[in-house]
N, C-alpha and C positions, 0 to 999 in steps of 0.2 A: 223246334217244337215237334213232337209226335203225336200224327193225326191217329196213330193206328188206335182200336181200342179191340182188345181182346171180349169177345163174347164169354159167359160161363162154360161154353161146350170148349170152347177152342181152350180156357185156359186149364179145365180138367185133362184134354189131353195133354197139353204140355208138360202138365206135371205129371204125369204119367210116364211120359217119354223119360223128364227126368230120373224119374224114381226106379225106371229100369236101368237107367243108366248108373243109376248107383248101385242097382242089386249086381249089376254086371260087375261094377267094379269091386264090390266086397264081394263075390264069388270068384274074380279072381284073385283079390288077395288074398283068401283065406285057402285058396288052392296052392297058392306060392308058400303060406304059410304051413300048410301038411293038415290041415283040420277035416276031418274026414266028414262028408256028407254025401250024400246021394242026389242025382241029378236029376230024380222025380221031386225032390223036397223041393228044390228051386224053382223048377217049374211050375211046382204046386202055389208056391208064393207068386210068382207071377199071377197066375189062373185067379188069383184068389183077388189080388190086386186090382187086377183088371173085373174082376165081377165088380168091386165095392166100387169104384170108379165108376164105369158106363150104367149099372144099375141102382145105384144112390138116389139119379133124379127120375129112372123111370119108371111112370106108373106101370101098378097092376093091374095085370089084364082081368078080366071082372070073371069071377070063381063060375060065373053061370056059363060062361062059352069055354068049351074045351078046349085045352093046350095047343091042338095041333090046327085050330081053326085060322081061317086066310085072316079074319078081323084082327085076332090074336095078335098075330105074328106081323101086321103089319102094323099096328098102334107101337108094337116094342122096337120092327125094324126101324120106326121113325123115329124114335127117342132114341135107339140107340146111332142113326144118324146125326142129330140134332137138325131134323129138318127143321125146325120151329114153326110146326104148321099148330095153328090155334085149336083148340080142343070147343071153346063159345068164341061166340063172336064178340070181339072187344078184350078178349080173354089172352093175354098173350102165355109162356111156357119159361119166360124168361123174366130173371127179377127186374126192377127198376134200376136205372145204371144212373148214377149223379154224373158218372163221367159223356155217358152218350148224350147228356142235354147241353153239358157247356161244348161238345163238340156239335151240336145241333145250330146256338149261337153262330161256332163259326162258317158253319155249312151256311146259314141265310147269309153273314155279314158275305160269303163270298158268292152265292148267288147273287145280292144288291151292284154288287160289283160287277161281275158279272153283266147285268141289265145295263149299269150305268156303261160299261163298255160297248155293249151291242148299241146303245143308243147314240154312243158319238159318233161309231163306225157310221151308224144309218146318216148324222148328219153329216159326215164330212162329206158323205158320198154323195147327197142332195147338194151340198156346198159344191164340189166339184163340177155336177151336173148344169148348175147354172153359172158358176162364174167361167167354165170355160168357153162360151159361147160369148160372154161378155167382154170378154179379155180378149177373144177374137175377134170380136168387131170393133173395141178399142184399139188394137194392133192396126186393123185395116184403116182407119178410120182416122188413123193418124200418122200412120206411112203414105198415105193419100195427102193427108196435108201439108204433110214436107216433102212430099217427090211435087208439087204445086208453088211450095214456098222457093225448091231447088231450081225450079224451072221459070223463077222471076216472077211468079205473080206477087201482085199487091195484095194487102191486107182485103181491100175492099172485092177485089177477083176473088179471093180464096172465100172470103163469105159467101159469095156467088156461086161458086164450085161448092160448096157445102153444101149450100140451099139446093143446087139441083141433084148430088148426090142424095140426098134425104127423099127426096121429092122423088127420083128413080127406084130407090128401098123400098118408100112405101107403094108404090104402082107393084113392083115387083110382088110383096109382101101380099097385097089385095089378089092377084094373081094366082097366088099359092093358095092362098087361104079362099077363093072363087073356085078352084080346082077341085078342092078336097070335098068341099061342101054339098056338090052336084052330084 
């Protein structure tokens, strides 16, 4: 699928490029062919082509300001740009494109997308930030219980050994959190 969409400006030069590219080539067949012409007449078609081309959609500059005025020459250097700067406000310079609104659709479907991605990253990366603390002290917490169960205690010890390991956390834990507070 092609995102590209040609604007009016971009596709009037194209065809412009092309249509030089044809006069080139029937200027040189007709040179191969012996048909005699003059090399002002060509160029003149050119000159001519290219006036009807970049000057077709530009406006005229208004008959009260003189030709060689900065206002002048800068309203026509912009059309002859296609800068597409608006002339009113809301007023665009360019027609309505059927094709730039269903390319608009898929601009949002992949903004939405977009969003939905940025928002798994943010969760996994909360997901991370809490289960690996978790998973830490599930690790400890259970290599503790079998380096206890390796070392022959009973069931009833190893409650015991839990109870005071818990009981040492939390002292510890009240400690930290008594530190910070002050």
């Amino acid at each position: 699928m092609s995102l590209f969409i040609e604007t009016p400006q971009q596709e009037q030069l194209r065809l412009l490029r092309e249509q030089r590219e044809q006069l080139k080539h029937l200027r040189g067949m007709s040179e191969g062919a012996g048909v005699v012409g003059s090399a002002e007449d060509t160029s003149q078609m050119d000159r001519s082509l290219l006036d009807q081309r970049l000057f077709a959609s530009a406006p005229v500059p208004n008959s009260a300001k003189p030709a060689g005025s900065p206002s002048a020459k800068g309203s026509l250097r912009d059309s002859i740009r296609g800068l597409g700067r608006k002339r009113c406000k809301g007023v665009s310079e360019e027609p309505y494109s059927i094709a730039q609104e269903s390319y608009a659709e898929q601009l949002e479907f992949d903004r939405r997308r977009t969003r939905r991605r940025r928002g798994a990253a943010v969760a996994r990366s909360l997901l991370v930030v809490v289960l690996v603390p978790i998973l830490l002290f599930a690790a400890f917490v259970g290599s503790y219980a079998l380096t206890c169960i390796l070392n022959g205690a009973s069931p009833q010890e190893l409650t015991l050994l839990m109870g005071e390991l818990l009981a040492k956390m939390q002292a510890y834990g009240g400690l930290v959190i008594a530190m910070f507070s002050s």
